[in-house]
N, C-alpha and C positions, 0 to 999 in steps of 0.2 A: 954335683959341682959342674960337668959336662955341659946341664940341662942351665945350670945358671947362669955361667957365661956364655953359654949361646944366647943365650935370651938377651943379656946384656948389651950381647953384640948385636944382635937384632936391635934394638931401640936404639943404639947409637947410629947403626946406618941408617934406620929407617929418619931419626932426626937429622942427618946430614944432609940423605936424599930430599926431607922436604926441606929444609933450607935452597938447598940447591936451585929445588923446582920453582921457590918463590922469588928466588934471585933472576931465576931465570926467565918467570914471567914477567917482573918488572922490567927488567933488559929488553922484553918485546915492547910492551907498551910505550915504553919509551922511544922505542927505535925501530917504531914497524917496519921502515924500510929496507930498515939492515939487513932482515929476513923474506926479502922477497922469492926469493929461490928456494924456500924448507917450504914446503906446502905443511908438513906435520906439527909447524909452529901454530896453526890454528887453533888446535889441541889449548892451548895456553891463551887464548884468549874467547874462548866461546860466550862467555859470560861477562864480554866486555861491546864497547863503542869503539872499532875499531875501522875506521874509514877504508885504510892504506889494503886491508883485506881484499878487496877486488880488485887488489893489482897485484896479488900476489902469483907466483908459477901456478898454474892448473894443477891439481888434483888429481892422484891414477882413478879412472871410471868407478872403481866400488869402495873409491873413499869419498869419491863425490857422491854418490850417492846414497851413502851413511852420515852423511852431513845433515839429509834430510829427513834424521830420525834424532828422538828427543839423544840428550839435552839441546845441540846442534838446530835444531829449526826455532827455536825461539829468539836464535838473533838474526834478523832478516838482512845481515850484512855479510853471514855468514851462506845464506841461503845465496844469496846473489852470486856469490865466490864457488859454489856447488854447481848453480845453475850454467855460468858461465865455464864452468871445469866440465863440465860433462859436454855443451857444445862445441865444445873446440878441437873435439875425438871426431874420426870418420863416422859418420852416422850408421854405420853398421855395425861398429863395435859393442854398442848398446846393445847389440840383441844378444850377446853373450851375457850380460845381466837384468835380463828381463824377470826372471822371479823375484829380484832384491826392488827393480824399481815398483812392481806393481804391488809389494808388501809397503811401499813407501808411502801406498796411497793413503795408507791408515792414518799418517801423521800430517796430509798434505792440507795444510787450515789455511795455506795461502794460495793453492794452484799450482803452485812452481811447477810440480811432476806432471798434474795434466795436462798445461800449457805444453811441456816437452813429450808427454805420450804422441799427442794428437799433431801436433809439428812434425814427428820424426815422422812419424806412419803417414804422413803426406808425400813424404819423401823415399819410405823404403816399404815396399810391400812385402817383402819376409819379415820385416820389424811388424810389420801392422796383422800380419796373419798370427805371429808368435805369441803377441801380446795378448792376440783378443783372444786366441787359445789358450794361456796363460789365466787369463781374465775368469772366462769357463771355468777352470778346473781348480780355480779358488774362490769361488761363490760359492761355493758349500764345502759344510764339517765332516761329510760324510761321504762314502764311495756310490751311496747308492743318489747324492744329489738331492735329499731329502730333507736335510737342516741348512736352511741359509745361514751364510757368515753375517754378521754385521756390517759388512764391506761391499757386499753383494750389489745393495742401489745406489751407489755411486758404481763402482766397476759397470753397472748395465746402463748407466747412462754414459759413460766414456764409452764402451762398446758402441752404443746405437749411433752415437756421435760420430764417431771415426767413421762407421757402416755410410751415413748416411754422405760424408766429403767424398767418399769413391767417386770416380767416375765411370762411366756405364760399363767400360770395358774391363775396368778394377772391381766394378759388384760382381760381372759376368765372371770373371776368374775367381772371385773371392767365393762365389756359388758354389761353382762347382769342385774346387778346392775343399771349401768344406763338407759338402756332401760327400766324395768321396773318402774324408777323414770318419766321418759319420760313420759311413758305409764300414769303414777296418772296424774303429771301435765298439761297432755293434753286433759283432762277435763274441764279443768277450760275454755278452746278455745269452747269445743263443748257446753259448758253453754249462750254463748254469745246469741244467739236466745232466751233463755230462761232469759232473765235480769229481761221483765217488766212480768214473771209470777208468781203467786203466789209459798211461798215457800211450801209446798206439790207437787206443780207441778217441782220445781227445784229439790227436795229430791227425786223425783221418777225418776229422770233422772240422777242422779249423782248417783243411784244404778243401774240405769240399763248399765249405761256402767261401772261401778267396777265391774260388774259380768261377763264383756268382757275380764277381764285383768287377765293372768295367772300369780299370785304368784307363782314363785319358791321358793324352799327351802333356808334359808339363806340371803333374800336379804331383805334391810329394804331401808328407805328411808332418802339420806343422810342430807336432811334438821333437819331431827328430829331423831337421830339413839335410 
């Protein structure tokens, strides 16, 4: 009996809630203005023609840029409302979501996202270091770099792209930036002899070759800056 009227009461709320949600949505459609300040009113109209949409408040950073993954990218009015949410943030705060946007690339059939990759990184060389290291370390399925992703030649052409707008003093830092990142994580290769040793015997090897590696001035490492 317990089991029956819960059930019961289940389908009653679940028929209220969707009444509700359909009432609700026609109340936007009707009245997109009324809702300019709920950003989460989008939710309720993704699958519609809704002009009033890019006039709506901005988007917090990782809802705009979950805009740009299905169902969400297939209304280009809603892209527009993502794109212009996510510009309206200090351009450095994007690099605190730099793995969601560069996963965004898989659905990006318009550009929106590399249009904003290659912008920002114009503008913020920790963005543009973060990315392209980001970029690397998901072009393949695997630790060893062995099976390419699907996503792999588009990411290596946004990479060469970006590479290529540096300016000389920006390739010159981006060089040696990454070599020096090179240089750490190619350790972790010369460890491999070293798997089944104790750890004292791995600790004394992973200093002795950090003590090979010239720090320059300035350069940090773009996985953790």
């Amino acid at each position: 009996k317990l089991c029956i009227n819960q059930d019961t009461r289940y389908v009653k709320y679940a028929t209220l809630a969707s009444s509700m949600i359909k009432n609700l949505r026609s109340y936007i459609l009707n009245h997109p203005f009324a809702v300019t300040d709920i950003p989460a009113a989008v939710e309720y109209v993704v699958d519609s023609d809704v002009p009033a949409i890019v006039a709506w408040s901005s988007a917090a950073p990782i809802d705009a840029i979950n805009k740009f993954l299905p169902p969400y990218n297939r209304n280009s009015l809603v892209l527009q409302y993502a794109m212009r949410s996510i510009e309206s943030f200090d351009v450095h705060l994007p690099f605190f979501y730099v793995p969601q946007i560069v996963q965004t690339m898989r659905h990006d059939d318009l550009g929106y996202i590399r249009r904003f990759i290659l912008e920002t990184a114009n503008v913020s060389q920790l963005f543009a270091h973060q990315i392209i290291w980001n970029m690397a370390a998901n072009s393949f399925k695997d630790e060893d770099s062995t099976i390419p992703d699907s996503i792999k030649p588009t990411l290596d052409e946004i990479r060469e792209t970006m590479i290529k707008t540096f300016s000389d003093s920006d390739r010159s830092y981006f060089e040696k930036e990454f070599s020096f990142f090179g240089e750490v994580t190619g350790i972790s290769g010369k460890l491999k002899p070293f798997i089944k040793k104790s750890k004292p015997e791995k600790k004394e090897k992973i200093d002795e070759e950090m003590s090979k590696i010239k720090v320059e001035e300035g350069v940090y490492l773009p996985s953790n800056p």
